[in-house]
N, C-alpha and C positions, 0 to 999 in steps of 0.2 A: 547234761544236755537239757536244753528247753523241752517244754512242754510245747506240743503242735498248736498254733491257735490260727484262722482265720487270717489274722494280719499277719504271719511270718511264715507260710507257708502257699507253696503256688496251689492252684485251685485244681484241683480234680476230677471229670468227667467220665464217668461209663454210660455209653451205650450200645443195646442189645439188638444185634439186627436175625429174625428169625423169621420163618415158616412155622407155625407154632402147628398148625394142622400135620396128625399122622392120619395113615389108612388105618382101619380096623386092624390090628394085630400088629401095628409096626413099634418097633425098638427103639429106636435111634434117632436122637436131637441133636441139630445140627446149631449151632447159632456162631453171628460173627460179634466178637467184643469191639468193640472202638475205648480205645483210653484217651484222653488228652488231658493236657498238664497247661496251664494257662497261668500268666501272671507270677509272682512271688521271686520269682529264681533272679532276677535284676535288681532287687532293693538292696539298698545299700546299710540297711536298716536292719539286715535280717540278725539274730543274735550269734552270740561269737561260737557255742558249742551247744548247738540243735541240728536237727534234720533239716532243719527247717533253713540252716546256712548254705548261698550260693558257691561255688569251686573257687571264688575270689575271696570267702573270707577264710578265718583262719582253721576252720571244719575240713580242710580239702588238700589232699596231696595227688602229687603225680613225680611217677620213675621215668625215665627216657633209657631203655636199653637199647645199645645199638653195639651191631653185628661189627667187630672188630678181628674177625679172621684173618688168615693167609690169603683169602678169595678176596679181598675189598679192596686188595690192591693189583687188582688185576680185571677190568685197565685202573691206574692212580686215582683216574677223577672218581671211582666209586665212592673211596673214602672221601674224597676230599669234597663231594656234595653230601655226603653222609653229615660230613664236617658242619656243612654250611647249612644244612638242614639244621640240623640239632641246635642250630646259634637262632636260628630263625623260630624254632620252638618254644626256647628258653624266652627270648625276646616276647612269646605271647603269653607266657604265664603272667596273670595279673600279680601285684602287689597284695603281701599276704597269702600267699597259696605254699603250700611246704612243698620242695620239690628236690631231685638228687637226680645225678648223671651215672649212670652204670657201662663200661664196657665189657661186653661179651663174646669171650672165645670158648674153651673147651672147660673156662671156668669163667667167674665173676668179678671184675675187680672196680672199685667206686673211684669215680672221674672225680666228681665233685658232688655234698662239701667232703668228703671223708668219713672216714672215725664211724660208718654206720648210721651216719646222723642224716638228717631231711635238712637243707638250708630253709630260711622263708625268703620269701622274691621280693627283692628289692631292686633299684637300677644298679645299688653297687655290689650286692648278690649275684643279678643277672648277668654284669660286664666279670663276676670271677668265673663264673661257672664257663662264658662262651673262651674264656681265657684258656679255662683250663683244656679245652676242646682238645688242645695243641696235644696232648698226650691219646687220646683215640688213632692209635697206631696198627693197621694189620700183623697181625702174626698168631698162628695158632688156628685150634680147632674149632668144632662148634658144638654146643652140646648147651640149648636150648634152656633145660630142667634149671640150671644154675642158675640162669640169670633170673627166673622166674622166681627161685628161691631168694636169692639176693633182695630183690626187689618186696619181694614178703618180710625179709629180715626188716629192710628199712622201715617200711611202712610201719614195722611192730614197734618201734622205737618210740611212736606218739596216739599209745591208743585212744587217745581222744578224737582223733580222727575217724569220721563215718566216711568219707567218700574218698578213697582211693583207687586212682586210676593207672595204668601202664601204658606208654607207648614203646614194641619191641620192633625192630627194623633187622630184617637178616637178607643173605645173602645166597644162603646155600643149604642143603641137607641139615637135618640134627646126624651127622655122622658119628659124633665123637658120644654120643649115650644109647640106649638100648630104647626102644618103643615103650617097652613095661616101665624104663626108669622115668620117662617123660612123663606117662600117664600116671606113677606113682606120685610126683609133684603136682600134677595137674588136680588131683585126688585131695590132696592137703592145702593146696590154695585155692580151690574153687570157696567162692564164697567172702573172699580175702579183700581181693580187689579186682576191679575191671581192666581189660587190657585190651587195645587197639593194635592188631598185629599187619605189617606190613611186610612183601615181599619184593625186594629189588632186582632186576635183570631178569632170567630165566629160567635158572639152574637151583630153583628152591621147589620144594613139595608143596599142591593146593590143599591138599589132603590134610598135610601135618599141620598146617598153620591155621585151614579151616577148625581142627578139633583143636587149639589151644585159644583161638577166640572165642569159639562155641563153648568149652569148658569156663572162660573166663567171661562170657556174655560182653563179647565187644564185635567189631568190626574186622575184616580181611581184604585185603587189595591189593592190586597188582600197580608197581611202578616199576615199566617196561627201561623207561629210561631214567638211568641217574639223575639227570637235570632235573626232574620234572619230582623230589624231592621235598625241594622246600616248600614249593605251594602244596603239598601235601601234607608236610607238617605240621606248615602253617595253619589250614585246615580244619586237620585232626585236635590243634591244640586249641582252635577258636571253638569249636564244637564243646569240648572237656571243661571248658571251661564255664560255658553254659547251666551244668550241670548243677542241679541245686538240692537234689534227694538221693539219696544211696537206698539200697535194700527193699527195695518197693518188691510186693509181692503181691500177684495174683492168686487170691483165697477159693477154690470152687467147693462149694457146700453142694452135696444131693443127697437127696430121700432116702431111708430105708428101702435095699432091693436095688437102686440103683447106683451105676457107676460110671467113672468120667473113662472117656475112652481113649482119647486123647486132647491136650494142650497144645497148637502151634502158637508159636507169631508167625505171622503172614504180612506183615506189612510192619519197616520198609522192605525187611528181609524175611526167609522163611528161616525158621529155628525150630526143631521140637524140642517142648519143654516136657513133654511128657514123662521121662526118666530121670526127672529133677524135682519132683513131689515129696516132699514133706509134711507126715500129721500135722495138722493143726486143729486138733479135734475132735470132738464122734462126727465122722462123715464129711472131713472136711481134707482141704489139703493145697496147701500154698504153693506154687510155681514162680522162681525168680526171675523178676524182668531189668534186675540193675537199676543203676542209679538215671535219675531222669530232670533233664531240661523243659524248657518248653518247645511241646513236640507232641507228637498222636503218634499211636501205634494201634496194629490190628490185631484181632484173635481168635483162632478157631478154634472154638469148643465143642468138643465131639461126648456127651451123654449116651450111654444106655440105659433104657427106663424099663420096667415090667409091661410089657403088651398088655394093651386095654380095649374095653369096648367101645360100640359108639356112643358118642354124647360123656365119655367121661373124660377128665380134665384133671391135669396136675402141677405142680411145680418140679420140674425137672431136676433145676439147680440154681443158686443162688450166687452170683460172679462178685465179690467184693475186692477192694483195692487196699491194700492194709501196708503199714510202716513201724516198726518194733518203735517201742519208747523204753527210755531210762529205766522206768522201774519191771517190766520183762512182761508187760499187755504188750498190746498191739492196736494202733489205731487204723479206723476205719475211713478210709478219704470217701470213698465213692459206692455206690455198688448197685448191680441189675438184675434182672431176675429173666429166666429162661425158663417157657415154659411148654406143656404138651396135652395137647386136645384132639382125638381121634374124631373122626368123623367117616360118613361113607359118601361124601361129596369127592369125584374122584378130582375135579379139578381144582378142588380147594389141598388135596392133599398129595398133588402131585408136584405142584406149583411150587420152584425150589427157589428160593430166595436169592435176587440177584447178587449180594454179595457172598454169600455162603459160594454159590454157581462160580464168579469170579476168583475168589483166592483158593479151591479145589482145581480151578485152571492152572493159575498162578504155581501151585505148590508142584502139580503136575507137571508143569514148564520146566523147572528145576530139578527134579528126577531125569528126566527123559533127558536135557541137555547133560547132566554126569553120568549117565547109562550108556550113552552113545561116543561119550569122548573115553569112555572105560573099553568101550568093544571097542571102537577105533586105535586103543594101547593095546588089545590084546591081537590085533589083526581079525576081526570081525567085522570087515564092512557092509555087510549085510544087516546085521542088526544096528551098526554104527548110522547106516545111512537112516534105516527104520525109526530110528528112535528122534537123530536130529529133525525129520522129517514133520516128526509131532510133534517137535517144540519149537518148528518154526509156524506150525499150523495154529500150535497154541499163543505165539506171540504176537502171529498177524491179529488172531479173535481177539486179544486182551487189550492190542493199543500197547503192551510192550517193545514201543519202538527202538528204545536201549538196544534192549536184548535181541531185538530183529538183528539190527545192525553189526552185533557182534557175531551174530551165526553166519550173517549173509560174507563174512571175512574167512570162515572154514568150508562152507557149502555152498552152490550154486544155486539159486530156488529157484527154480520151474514155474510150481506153479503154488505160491502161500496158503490160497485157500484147501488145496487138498494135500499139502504137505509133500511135496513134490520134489527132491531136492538131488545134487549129485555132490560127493566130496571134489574140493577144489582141489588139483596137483599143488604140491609143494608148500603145503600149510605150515605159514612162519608158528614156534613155538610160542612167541608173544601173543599170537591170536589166536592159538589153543588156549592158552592157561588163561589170557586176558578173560574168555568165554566159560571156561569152570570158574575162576575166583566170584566171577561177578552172578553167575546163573542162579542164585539162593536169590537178586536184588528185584521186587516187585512196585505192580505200579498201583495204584489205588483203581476203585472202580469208578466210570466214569458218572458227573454227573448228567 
């Protein structure tokens, strides 16, 4: 692998948005990260086996599982956009990217190239693999863990590769494995590679496919209708493609006495990374953000510090952006510093920082829309109505018009500003799950 330099690597940005003032005796620092990633990931220039290579050169793979159950032919056309999908994806892998077709029932078996192996993308590559489509035939169970191992088998066939990515597309339950055997893979490939999970029609878990994207630090979405597939593919695979660093990790250093309380992303989507900490040193500890394009992401870091007096002043904690290299350091791209100064000025220490105020909305949005569609499964509308009520209160204040519009398909709103809302009769189940799948998706704060 290269060494990181300047010219073959995209540029990296941290910044730290904070209320740096506590009150006399307060704990707790709040601050928001901004990362962006700028330039590097489109040169064509970049070297053949570094971090430092885009998903187009030969540094970068991607699996395509797709759900080939009993259920995918019912109705035909499932499969048969599933089909068209997967042709239309293959078609966006650039030239040079390792890539394999996996079909998935209650076990694994490889579409294309075979033999366990990664093909590399070529037009006469690409026109075998969409060839080979012809055999993604429904029959069989489903049972999730396998393909996911599959797709680890491959990928381990060229460990030269740093950036490995999944796209999995199902259709239904993990019926055919256990919860514990799911999460037992999920256990052993977190870390492997990234995976982009999608769920077709209605009759699949938000839940189950939310924790194997979250495990695998990728994305979850709902495509209500078959048709509407291939642009999604398409999509998914212009985005992966992007992608020009693998293993980026968020490093948060604090003080003796103090400790981090929590790690979210908050932006585009909420994640906690909180029970993804890894030492990395006296006082330190790395949180994984995946591999990354050019692109900004948000983050909320939560310290606890020792209570201080007034007029004294410290460094809370130290946010740096770091990237493993070949020989087992770790490079530093970026990094910020978060800090904390008591004071008895009450309005300097009351004064909560607009975007810290914003994504503690945001994160809150997303709870209270899964809390309320959880009471509404359990026959709870009293708390069901309670809870959507607050996250339409929350979506009006945020400017999450998305997310307005997706509640305002389950609830009737009254009145937005006080959260006023009544459940609709006959709520299609596409706009139930459409409203969990998407509720984690946030909007920036305004300028």
């Amino acid at each position: 692998m290269a060494k990181l330099t300047k010219s073959n690597f995209p540029q990296f940005s941290v910044d730290i948005f904070q209320n740096a003032y506590l009150a006399q005796g307060a704990n707790e620092v709040n601050a928001i990260v901004t990362v962006t990633a700028t330039g590097g990931g489109t040169s064509a220039a970049l070297p053949a086996a570094g971090y430092g290579s885009p998903l187009d050169g030969p540094d970068a793979a991607v699996v395509i599982a797709v759900d080939c159950s009993g259920s995918m032919d019912y109705p035909p056309t499932k499969i048969r956009n599933a089909r068209e999908a997967t042709a239309v994806a293959i078609d966006s892998v650039r030239d040079g990217v390792a890539f394999a077709v996996v079909a998935g029932t209650h076990e694994a078996k490889e579409v294309y190239p075979g033999a366990g192996q990664l093909a590399i993308s070529s037009p006469g590559t690409r026109e075998e693999a969409k060839q080979s489509l012809r055999r993604l035939t429904p029959g069989g169970g489903t049972a999730i863990g396998t393909w996911l191992t599959k797709a680890d088998q491959i990928f381990t066939t060229r460990p030269d590769i740093s950036i490995r990515h999944a796209i999995l597309l199902t259709d239904g339950r993990n019926e055919h494995e256990r919860p514990d055997q799911l999460q037992h893979t999920l256990d052993r490939v977190q870390g492997r590679f990234t995976a982009d999970c999608r769920g077709v029609g209605t009759d699949w878990e938000v839940a189950e496919l939310r924790r194997i994207s979250s495990a695998l630090l990728g994305s979850v979405d709902i495509v209500a209708d078959p048709s509407g597939l291939a642009e999604d593919f398409r999509a998914m695979m212009e985005k992966a493609m992007g992608k020009a660093v693998a293993d980026v990790a968020l490093r948060v250093w604090t003080p003796a006495n103090a400790q981090v309380k929590f790690v979210k992303q908050v932006a585009p989507v909420v994640e906690d990374l909180s029970g993804r900490r890894v030492d990395a040193g006296p006082r330190a500890g790395d949180y994984p953000t995946g591999s990354w394009g050019g692109e900004s992401r948000d983050y909320h870091v939560c310290i606890e510090v020792p209570p201080a007096g007034v007029g004294d002043e410290m460094l809370a904690g130290r946010i740096s952006l770091v990237v493993p290299q070949p020989d087992g350091t770790t490079e530093v791209l970026s990094q910020g510093l978060v800090k904390a100064v008591w004071t008895d000025d009450l309005n300097a220490s009351t004064k909560i920082n607009p975007q810290v105020a914003h994504y503690t909305g945001q994160a809150e949005l997303a709870g209270a829309i899964q809390e309320g569609l959880d009471a509404h499964r359990r026959g709870d509308l009293d708390t069901a109505t309670s809870k959507l009520g607050k996250a339409v209160q929350l979506a009006a204040e945020s400017g999450n018009e998305d997310t307005f519009k997706l509640l305002s398909k389950v609830v009737d709103v009254v009145d937005a500003k006080e959260g006023t809302v009544r459940f609709r009769k006959n709520v299609s189940e596409e706009d139930s799950m459409t409203l969990e799948t998407r509720s984690t998706k946030t909007v920036r704060v305004k300028k």
